[in-house]
C-alpha positions as CSV (number, residue, x, y, z in Angstrom):
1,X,0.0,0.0,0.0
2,X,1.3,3.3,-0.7
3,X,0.5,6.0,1.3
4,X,0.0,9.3,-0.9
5,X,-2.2,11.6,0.9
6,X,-1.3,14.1,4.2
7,X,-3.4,14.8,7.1
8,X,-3.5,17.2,9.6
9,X,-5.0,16.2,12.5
10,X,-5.5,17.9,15.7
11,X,-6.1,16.5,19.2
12,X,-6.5,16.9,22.5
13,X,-3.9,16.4,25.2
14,X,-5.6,13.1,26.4
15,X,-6.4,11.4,23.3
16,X,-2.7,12.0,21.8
17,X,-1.4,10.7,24.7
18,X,-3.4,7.8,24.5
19,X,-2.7,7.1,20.8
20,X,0.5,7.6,21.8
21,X,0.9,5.6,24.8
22,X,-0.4,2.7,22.0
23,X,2.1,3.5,19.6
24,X,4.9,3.3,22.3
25,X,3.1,-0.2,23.5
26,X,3.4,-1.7,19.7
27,X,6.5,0.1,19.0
28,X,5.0,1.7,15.7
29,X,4.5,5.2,14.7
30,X,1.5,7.4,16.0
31,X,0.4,7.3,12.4
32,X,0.3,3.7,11.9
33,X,-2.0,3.6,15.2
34,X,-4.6,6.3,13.5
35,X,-4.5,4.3,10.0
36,X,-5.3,0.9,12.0
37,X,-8.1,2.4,14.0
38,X,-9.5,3.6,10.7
39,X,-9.3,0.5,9.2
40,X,-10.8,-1.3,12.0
41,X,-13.5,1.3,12.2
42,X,-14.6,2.2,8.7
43,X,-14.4,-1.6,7.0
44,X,-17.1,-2.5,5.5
45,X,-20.2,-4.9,7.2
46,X,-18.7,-8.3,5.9
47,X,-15.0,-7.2,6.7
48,X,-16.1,-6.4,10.2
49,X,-17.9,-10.1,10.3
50,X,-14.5,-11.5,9.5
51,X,-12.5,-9.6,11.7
52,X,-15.4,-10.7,14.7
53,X,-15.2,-14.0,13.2
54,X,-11.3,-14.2,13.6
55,X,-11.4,-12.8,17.3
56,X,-13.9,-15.8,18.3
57,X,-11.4,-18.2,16.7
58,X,-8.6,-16.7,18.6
59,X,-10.2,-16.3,22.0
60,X,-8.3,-18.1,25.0
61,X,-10.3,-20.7,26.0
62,X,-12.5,-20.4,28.7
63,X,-15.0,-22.6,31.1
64,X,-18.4,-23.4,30.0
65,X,-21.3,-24.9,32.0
66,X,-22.0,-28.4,30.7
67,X,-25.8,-28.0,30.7
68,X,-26.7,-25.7,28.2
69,X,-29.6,-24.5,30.9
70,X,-26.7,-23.3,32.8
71,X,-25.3,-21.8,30.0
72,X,-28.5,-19.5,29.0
73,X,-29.1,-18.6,32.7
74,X,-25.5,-16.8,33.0
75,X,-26.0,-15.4,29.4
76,X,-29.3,-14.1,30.4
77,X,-27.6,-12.6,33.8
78,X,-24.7,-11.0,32.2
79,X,-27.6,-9.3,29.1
80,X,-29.2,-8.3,32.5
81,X,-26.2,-6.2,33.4
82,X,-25.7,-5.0,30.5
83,X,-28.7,-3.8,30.0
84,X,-29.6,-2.3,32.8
């Protein structure tokens, strides 16, 4: 990908320092941080279904109640929550 266009962006105190902070964490430029959260944010409905897709398949793996009763009661709790 060749990158052919300039931005000027301005920000807040808090937000660059949180982009930067990032940046610092992945040891990539500022920049590359923006462009990423673009992509991530602006793809387009089945990207994004992919993407979701891929962090499913990725996920640790974690404890699941054997009953699937069990399983829809702590789903149902955890909506709850949410939701309220």
């Amino acid at each position: 990908m060749s990158l052919s266009r300039r931005l000027q962006l301005l920000l807040d105190e808090q937000r660059y320092q949180r982009v930067a902070a990032e940046a610092q964490a992945r040891g990539v430029s500022v920049a590359r941080v923006i462009r990423d959260a673009i992509d991530r944010s602006l793809t387009p409905s089945a990207d994004r279904r992919a993407v979701a897709l891929r962090h499913i398949f990725d996920a640790e793996p974690m404890p699941v109640p054997e009953d699937p009763a069990d399983l829809r009661a702590e789903l149902d709790e955890l909506r709850g929550r949410r939701f309220a």
